[in-house]
C-alpha positions in Angstrom: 0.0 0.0 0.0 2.8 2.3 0.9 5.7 1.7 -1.9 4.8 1.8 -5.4 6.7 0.1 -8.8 9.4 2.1 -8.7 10.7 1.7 -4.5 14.4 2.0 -4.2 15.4 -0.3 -1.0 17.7 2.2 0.1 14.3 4.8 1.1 11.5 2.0 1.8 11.8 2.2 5.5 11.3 6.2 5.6 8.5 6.4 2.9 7.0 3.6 4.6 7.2 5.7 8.2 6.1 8.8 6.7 3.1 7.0 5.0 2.3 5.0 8.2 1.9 8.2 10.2 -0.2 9.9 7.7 -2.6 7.4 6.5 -4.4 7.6 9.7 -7.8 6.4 8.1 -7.4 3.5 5.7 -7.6 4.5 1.6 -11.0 2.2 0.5 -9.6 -0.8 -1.0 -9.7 -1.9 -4.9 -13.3 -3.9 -3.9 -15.2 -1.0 -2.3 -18.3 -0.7 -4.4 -18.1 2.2 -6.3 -22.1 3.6 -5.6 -21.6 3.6 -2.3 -21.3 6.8 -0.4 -18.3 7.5 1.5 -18.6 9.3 5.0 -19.5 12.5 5.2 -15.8 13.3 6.9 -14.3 12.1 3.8 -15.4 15.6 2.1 -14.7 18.1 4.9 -11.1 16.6 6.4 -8.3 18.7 5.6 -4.9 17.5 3.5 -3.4 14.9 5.0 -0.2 16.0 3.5 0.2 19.9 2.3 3.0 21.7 1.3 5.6 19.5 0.9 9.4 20.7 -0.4 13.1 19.2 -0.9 16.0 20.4 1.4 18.6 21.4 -0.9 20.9 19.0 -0.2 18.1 16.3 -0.6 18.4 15.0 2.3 15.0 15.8 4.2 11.8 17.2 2.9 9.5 19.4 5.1 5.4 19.0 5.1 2.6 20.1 6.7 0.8 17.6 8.6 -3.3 18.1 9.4 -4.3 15.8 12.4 -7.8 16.1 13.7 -8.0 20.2 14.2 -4.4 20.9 14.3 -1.5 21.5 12.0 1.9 20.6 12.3 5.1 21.2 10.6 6.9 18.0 9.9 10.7 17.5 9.0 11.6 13.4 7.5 15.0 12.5 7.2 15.0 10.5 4.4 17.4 8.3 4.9 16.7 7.3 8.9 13.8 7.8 8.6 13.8 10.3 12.0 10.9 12.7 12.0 11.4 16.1 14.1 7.7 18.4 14.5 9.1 21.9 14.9 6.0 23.7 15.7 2.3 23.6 14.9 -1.1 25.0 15.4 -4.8 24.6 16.6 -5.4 26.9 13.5 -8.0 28.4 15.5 -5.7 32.4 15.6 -2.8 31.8 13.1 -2.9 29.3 10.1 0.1 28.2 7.8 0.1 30.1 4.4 3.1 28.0 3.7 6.5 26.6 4.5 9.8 27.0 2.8 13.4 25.8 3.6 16.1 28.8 4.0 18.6 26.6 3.9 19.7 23.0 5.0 18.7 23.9 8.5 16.5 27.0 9.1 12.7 27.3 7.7 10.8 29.8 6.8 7.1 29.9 7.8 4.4 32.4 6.6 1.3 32.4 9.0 -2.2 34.5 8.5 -4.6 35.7 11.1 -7.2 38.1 11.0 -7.3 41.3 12.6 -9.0 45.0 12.6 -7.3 48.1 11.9 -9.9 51.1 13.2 -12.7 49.4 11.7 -15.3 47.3 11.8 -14.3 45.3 8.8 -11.6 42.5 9.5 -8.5 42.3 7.7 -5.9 39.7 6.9 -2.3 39.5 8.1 0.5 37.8 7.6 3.7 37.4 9.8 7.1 35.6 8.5 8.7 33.5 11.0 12.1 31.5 10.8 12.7 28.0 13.2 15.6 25.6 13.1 14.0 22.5 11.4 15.9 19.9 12.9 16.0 20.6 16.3 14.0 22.5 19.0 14.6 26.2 19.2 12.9 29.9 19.5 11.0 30.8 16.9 11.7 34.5 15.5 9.8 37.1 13.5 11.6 38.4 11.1 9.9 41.6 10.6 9.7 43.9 13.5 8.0 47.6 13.8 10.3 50.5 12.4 10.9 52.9 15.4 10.8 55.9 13.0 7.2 54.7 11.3 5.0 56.4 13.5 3.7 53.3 15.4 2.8 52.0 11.8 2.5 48.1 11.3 3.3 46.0 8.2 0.1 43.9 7.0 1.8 41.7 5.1 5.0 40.7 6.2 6.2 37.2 4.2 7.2 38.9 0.5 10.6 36.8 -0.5 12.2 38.1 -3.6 15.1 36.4 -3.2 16.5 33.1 -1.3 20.1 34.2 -2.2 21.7 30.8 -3.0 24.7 32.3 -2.8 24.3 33.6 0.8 22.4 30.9 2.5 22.0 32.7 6.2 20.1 35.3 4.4 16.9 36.6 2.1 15.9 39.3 0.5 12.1 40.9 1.9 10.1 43.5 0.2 7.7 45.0 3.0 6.2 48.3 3.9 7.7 49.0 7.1 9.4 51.7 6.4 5.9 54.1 4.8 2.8 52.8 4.3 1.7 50.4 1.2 5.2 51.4 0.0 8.0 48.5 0.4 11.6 48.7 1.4 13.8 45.8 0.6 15.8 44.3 3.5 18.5 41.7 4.0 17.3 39.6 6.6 19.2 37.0 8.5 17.5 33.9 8.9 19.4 32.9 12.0 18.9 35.8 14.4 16.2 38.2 12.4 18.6 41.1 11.8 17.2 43.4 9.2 19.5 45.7 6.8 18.1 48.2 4.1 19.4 47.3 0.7 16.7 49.3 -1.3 15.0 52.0 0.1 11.2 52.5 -0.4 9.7 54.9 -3.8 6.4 56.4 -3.5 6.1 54.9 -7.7 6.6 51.5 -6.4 4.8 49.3 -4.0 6.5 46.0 -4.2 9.5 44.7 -6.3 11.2 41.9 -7.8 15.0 40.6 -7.8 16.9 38.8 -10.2 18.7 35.3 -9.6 21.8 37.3 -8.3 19.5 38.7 -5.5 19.5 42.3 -7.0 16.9 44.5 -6.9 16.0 45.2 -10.9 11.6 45.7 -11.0 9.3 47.7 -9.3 5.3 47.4 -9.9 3.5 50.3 -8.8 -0.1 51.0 -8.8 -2.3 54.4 -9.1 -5.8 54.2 -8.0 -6.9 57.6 -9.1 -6.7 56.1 -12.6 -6.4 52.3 -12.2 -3.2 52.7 -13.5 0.1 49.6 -12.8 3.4 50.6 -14.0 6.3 48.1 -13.9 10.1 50.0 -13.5 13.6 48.6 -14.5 16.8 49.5 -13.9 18.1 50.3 -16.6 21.5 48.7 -17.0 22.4 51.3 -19.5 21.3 54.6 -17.8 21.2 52.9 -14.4 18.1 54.4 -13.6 15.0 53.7 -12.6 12.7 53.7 -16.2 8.9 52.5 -16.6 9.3 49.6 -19.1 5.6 48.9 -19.4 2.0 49.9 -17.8 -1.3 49.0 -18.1 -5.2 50.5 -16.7 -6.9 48.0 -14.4 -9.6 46.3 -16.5 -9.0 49.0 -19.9 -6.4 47.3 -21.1 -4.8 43.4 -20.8 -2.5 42.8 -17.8 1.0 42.4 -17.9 2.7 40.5 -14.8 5.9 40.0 -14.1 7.2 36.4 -13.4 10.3 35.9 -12.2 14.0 36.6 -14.1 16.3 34.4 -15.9 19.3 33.1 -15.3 20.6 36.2 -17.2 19.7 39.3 -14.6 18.8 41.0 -18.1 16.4 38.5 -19.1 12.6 38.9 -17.6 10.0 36.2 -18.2 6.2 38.0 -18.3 2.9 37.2 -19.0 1.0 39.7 -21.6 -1.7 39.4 -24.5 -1.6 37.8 -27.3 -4.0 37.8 -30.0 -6.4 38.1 -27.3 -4.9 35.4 -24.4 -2.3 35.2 -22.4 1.1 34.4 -23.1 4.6 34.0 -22.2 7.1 36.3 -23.3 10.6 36.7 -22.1 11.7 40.7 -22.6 15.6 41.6 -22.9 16.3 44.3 -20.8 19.8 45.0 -22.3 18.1 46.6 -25.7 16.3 49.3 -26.3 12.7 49.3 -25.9 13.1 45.8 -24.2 11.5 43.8 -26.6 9.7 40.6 -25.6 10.1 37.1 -27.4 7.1 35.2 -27.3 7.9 31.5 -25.5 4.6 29.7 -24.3 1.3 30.5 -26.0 -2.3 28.6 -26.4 -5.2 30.1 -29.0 -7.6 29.0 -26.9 -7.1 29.8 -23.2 -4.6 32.0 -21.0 -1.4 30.5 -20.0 -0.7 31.2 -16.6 1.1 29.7 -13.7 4.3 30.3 -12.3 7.9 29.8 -13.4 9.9 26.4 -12.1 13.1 27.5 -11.8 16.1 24.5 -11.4 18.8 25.6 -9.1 21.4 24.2 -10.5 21.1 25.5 -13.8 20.2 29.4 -12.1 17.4 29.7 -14.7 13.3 29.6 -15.4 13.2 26.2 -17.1 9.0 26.3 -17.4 6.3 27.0 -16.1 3.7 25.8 -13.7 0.8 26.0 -16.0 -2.2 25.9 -14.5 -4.9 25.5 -17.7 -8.0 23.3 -17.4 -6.1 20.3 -16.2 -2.9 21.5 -15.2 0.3 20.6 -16.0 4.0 20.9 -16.2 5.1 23.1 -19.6 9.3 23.5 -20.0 10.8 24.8 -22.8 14.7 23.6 -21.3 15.4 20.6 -23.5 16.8 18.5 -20.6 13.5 19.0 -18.6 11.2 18.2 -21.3 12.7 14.8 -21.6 12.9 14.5 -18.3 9.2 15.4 -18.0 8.1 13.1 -20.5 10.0 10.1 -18.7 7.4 10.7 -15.9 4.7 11.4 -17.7 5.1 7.8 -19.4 5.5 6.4 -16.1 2.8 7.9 -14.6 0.2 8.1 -17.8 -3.1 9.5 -17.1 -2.4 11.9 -14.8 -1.2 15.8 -14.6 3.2 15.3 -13.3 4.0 18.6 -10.8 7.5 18.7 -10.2 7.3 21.1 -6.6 11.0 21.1 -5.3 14.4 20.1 -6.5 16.8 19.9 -4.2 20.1 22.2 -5.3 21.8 20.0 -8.0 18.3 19.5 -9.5 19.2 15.3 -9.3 15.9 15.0 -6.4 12.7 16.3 -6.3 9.2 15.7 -5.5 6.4 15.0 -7.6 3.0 15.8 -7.5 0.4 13.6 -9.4 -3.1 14.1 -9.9 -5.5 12.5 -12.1 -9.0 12.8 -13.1 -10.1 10.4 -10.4 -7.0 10.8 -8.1 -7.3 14.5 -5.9 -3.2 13.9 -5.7 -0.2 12.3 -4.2 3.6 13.3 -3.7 6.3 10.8 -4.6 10.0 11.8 -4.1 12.5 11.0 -7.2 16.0 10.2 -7.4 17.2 11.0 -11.2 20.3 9.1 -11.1 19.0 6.4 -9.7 15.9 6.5 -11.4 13.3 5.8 -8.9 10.4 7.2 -8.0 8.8 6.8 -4.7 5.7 7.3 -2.7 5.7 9.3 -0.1 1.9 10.1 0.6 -1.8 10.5 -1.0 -3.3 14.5 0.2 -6.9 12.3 0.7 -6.4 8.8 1.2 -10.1 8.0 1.8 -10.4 9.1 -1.6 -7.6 7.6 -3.7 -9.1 4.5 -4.8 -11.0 5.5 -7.6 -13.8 6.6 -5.4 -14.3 10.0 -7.1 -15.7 10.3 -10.3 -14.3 12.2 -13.6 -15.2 16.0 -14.7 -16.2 16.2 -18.5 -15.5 19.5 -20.0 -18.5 20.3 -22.2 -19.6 23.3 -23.8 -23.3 25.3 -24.2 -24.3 28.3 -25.5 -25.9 31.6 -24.0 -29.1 32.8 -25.8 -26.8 35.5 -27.1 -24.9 32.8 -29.1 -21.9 33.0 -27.1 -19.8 29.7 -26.4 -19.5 28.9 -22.7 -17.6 26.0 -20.9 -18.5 24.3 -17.7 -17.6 20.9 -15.8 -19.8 18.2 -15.5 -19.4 15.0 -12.8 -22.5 12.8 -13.2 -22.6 9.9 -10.1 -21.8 6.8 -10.5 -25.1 5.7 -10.1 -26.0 7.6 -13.5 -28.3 5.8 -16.1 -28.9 7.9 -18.7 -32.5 9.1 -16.9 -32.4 12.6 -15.7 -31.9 13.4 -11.9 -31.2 15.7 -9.3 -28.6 18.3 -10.4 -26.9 20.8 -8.2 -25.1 24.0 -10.4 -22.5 25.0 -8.9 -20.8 28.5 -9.9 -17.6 29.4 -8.5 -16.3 31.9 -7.0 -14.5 35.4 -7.5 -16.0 36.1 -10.1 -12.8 36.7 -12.4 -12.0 33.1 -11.2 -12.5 29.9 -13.1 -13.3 25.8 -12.8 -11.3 23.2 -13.9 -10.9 19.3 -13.9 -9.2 19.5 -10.3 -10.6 18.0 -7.4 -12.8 19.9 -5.0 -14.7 18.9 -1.8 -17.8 20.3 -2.9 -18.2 19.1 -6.4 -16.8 15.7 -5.3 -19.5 15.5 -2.3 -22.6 15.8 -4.2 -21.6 13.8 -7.0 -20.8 11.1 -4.5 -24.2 11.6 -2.9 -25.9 10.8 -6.6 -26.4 14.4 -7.8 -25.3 15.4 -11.5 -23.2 18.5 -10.8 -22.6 21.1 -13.4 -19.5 23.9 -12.6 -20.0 26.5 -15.4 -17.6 29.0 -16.7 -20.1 31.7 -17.2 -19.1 35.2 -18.8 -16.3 37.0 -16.7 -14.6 33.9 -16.0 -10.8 33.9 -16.2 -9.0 31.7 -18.6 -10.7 32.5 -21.5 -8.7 36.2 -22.3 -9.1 39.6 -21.7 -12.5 40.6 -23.3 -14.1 37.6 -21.8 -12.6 37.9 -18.7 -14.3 42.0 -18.5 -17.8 40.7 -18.8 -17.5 40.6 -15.3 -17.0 44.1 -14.7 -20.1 45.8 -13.8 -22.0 42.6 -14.7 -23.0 40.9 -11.7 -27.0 39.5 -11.6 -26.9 40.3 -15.6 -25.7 38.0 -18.7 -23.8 36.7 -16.0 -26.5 35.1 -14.2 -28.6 34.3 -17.4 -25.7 31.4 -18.1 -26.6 29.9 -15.1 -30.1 29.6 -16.2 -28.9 28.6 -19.6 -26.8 26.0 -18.3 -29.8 24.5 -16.6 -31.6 24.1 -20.1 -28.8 22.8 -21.6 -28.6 20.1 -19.2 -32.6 19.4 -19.3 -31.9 19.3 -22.9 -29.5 16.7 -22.5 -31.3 14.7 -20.3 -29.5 14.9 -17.6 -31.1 17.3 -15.1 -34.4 16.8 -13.7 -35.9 20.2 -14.6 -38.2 20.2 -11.1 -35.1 18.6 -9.2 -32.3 21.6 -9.8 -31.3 23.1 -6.6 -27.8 26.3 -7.3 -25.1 26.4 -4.5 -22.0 28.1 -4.2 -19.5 30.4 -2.1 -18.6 33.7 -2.6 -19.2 35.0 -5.7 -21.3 31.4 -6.3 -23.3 32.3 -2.9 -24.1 35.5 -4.7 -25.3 33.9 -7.6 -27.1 30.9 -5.3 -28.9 34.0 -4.1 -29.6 35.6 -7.4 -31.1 32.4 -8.5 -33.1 32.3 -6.2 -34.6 35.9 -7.0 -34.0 36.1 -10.5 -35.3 33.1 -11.5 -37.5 31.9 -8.6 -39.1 29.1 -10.5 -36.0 27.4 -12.3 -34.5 26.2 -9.1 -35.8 24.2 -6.0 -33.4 25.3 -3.7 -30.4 27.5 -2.7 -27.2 27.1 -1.0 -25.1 30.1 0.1 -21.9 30.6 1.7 -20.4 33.9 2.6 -22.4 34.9 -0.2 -23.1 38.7 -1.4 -26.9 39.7 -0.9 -26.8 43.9 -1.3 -23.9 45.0 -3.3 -24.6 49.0 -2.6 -23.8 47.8 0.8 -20.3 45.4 -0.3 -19.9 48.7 -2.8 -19.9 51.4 -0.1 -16.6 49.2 2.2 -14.2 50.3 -0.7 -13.4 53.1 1.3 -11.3 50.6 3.4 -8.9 49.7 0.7 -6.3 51.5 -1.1 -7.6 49.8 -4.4 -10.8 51.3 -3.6 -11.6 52.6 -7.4 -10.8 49.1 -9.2 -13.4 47.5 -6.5 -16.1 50.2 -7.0 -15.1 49.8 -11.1 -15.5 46.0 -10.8 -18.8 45.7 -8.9 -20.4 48.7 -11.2 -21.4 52.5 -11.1 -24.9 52.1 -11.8 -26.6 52.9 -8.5 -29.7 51.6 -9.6 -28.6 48.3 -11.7 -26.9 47.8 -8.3 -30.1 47.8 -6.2 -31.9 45.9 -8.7 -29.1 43.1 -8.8 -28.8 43.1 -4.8 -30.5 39.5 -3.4 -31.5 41.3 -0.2 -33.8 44.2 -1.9 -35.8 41.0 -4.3 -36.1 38.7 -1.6 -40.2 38.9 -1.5 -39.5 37.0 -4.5 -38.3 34.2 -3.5 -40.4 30.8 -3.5 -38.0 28.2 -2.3 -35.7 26.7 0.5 -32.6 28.8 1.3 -29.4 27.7 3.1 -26.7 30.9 4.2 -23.7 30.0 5.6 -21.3 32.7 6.7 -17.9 33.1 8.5 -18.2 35.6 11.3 -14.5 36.4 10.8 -14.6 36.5 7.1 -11.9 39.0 5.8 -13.6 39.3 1.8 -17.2 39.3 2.5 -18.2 40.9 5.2 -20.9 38.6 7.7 -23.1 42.1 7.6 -23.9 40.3 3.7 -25.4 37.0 5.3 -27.0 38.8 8.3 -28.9 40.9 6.4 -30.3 38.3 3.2 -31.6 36.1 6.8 -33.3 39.7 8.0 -35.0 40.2 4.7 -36.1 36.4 4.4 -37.5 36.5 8.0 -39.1 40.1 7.2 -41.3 38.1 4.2 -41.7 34.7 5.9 -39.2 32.7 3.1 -38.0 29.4 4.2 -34.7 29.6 5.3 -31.8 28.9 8.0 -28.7 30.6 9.0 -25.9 29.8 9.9 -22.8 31.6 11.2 -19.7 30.1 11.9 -18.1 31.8 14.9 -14.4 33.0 14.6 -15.3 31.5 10.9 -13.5 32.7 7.5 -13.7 33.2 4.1 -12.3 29.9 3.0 -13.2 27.4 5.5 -9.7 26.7 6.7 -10.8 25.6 10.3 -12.1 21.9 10.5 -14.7 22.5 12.7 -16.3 24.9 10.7 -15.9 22.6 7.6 -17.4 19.9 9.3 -20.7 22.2 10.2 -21.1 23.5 6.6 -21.0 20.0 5.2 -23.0 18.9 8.0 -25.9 21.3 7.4 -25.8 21.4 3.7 -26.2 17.4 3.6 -29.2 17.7 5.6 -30.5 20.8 3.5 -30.0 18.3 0.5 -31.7 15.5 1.8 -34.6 17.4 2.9 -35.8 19.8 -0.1 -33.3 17.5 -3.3 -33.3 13.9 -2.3 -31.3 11.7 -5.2 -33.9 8.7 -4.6 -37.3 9.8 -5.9 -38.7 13.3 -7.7 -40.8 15.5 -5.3 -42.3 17.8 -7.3 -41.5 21.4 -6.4 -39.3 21.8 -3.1 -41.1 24.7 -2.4 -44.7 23.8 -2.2 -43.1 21.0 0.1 -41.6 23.2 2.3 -45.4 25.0 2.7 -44.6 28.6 0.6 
């Protein structure tokens, strides 16, 4: 169960110890019987295994650990086997962002909490703390308040531009401690937390970038009075700081930095091209630095970020994260290298996560359409490849089912894509079907796994993830149709995707309840005023139900024109796309789920749809999830939102027989 084809004898005995202490609940076996439904904890657990990086001598590999409601930072010796915990948490106040190594022996940790800064809105931090990860010692924060910045505080403290290989007790950090939303670049010593300037803060930039010799050559900058980002060079001809290229939030197509080559004149960006995406690399040593386009598709953006291999001090490809995901190098040595896996492990999207410093180890990340992933750790010159650990056990064996990609159209002719998982169970008669819009909105689906989508198709419901309008992925002018558009053309693709799907004989047109967070509990809510009759039910989590009210925060945030731009200017399109001012309307069961915490969506959003459904008698229950969040990062709270949502399910959309109209049911 532990060791796969390719064990090397020298490493059984630690991959076996690391998989022993992580597969704390047996993976089903080969003979489980595919229609039945797994427990409900199955869904809601968190990672077994998260995060999980080489040393760079290859010797050890970091992870973080989830057991029951705690996390904890884990260190394996590969060789002895020896596991050392350096610290952990009850995720309750701080929560891992991620985990890094320094060096062989120091590690970097990034934590989050949530905090209020004069307000009543709640905020996200972040703190960047170095540990010894071999052996107990005092944790230290490496960013401490400037004595000459007026008692100001850094809200996000864990910006690395630079590991500087070359200098392995120190990093380069870009953070505003210096002036407010403008960052200062420090040295930092990642052995006793001593800070020294190297680049002193410009009121034209707020973050920057260094190149693989740990020098300070891009600054991004942003302009809210006209939406406005400009990206600065130094020049090495004039030696000065120059704008190379800018752009206007939402006018024009982005352009975003990468990373550099191995060449500190050689910048890898992503910028349009013929109308998606692409990957460019610009020379910074000519005039004009002009790009030369490297990674393209016609049909979708590229994006992702840059795998760099440390012994070669260069961007070999990129982490491209399309509708699959997969591994993209353009560095003939890697490509064959890639394809070597990818015949070994056929069938399933190869992520190469960490090498270790002469680029001979790594680890592996493998996911398929029916496996939600699992790291193995590879020796090149040996060539073996071993398992070190599935992320969800319970749900390794085939359990899950596969997303189909399929595509509909709009009733204004436009082509739309969305995901589709039908159960197991499916026989070509139509059944309950649950649409499921994500989040953001500028956000999109893809064949990966998530709880949610995996859930209800394991319960026997058809589940259908559309890319609607204003999706990312799909290039600029698509991606716009989100701006201002919320409750509009947007929201008709939802109820397009539903008669597409009745069409196909696949949804049970009185069996159709819409569900989704964020942006998705937005829409859940929309559905259920827009369209009262289409759907039999509603599931919402931290969704938005007045957005005059979510428009009016953007005085909190120093971005505050590209949120008011984004959600629209039309005070009355606004009111008459808000959930909370329609909800006489509604006609059928409603479930709100909301973080109390939550950091993006105010609680004030949930609070006040449950005021306006009690106000008109609706069918309905709230819940809030004290201390809760925007993402449902605290297993507790996960386990309550999967808890209520099965029994919202089973009363108003049971899979087993139709029952009419959920609403007359539920008395309305």
């Amino acid at each position: 169960m532990f060791t796969s084809t390719w064990v090397s004898g020298r490493y059984v005995r630690a991959l076996f110890i690391i998989g022993s202490l992580l597969l704390t609940t047996a993976a089903p076996s080969a003979q489980t019987t595919t229609e039945t439904p797994l427990p409900l904890e199955a869904f809601y657990r968190d990672e077994a295994i998260d995060n999980v990086k080489l040393s760079p001598d290859g010797t050890h590999l970091i992870a973080l650990r989830n057991i029951g409601d705690d996390t904890v930072l884990m260190t394996l010796n590969l060789s002895s086997g020896e596991i050392f915990y350096p610290t952990k948490t009850n995720n309750e106040q701080f929560k891992f962002n991620w985990v890094r190594w320094a060096n062989n022996d120091r590690l970097l940790m990034s934590l989050r909490f949530d905090s209020r800064r004069g307000t009543h809105l709640r905020f996200t931090e972040t703190r960047l703390l170095v540990v010894d990860a071999k052996k107990p010692s005092k944790m230290i924060t490496l960013v401490r308040p400037d004595d000459d910045a007026d008692g100001w505080i850094s809200q996000f403290q864990d910006n690395i531009i630079s590991i500087l290989p070359d200098d392995p007790d120190h990093i380069l950090l870009s953070v505003d401690r210096e002036f407010p939303n403008h960052q200062t670049v420090y040295k930092a010593n990642v052995n006793n937390g001593r800070l020294r300037r190297v680049k002193k803060h410009m009121t034209s930039v707020r973050s920057w970038m260094a190149d693989q010799q740990g020098n300070v050559r891009l600054g991004e900058g942003y302009n809210d009075r006209d939406r406005k980002v400009s990206i600065r060079v130094l020049d090495p001809q004039t030696n000065k700081w120059t704008v190379a290229w800018s752009y206007v939030v939402f006018d024009e197509p982005s352009i975003s930095p990468l990373g550099f080559g191995k060449d500190g004149n050689t910048l890898y960006l992503l910028a349009d091209h013929e109308g998606r995406k692409a990957v460019f690399k610009a020379d910074l040593s000519k005039e004009g630095y002009p790009m030369e386009l490297i990674l393209s598709n016609p049909e979708y953006d590229v994006s992702g970020s840059l795998i760099y291999s440390p012994a070669h001090r260069d961007a070999v490809g990129l982490y491209y994260h399309d509708n699959g995901g997969k591994s993209i190098f353009w560095n003939p040595e890697f490509t064959a290298f890639q394809n070597g896996i990818d015949k070994a492990l056929p069938d399933a999207g190869n992520y190469i996560t960490s090498f270790s410093d002469d680029a001979r180890k790594y680890i592996l990340f493998s996911v398929g359409d029916t496996q939600p992933g699992q790291y193995l750790f590879g020796d090149r010159d040996k060539k073996t490849l071993d398992f070190v650990a599935d992320v969800y056990p319970e749900l390794s064996n085939g359990v899950l089912v596969e997303k189909e990609l399929v595509t509909y159209k709009a009733r204004d002719g436009l082509e739309l894509e969305g995901y589709l998982s039908l159960p197991k169970t499916f026989k070509d008669k139509p059944i309950a079907t649950i649409i499921l819009p994500h989040g953001g909105p500028m956000s999109r689906d893809g064949k990966g796994y998530d709880s949610f989508s995996a859930y209800m198709a394991n319960r026997g419901y058809a589940v259908f993830q559309p890319n609607f309008r204003g999706s990312a992925g799909y290039g600029h002018d698509f991606m716009m149709m989100a701006v201002g558009g919320m409750g509009l053309a947007m929201q008709d693709d939802l109820e397009d995707a539903v008669k597409f799907l009745v069409a196909e004989n696949i949804a049970d047109p009185k069996r159709v309840c819409i569900a989704g967070g964020s942006y998705g509990g937005y829409a859940a809510l929309m559905g259920a005023t827009k369209t009262p009759d289409l759907f039999q039910c509603a599931i919402s989590f931290a969704g938005i139900s007045d957005i005059v009210k979510l428009r009016n925060t953007a005085r909190y945030f120093i971005n505050r024109n590209v949120m008011r731009e984004q959600l629209g200017n039309d005070k009355k399109q606004l009111r008459e796309t808000s959930p909370a001012r329609l909800a006489e309307r509604v006609k059928i069961p409603i479930l709100l789920l909301h973080g109390a915490d939550d950091t993006i969506v105010p609680v004030d959003q949930s609070r006040l749809m449950a005021k306006r459904l009690k106000k008109y008698n609706k069918v309905y229950e709230y819940i809030e999830l004290e201390g809760g969040s925007h993402y449902l990062d605290y297993l507790p709270h996960r386990k309550q939102t999967f808890e209520a949502m099965d029994a919202f399910l089973q009363k108003y959309l049971p899979v087993d027989a139709p029952i009419g109209n959920a609403a007359q049911q539920a008395g309305i």
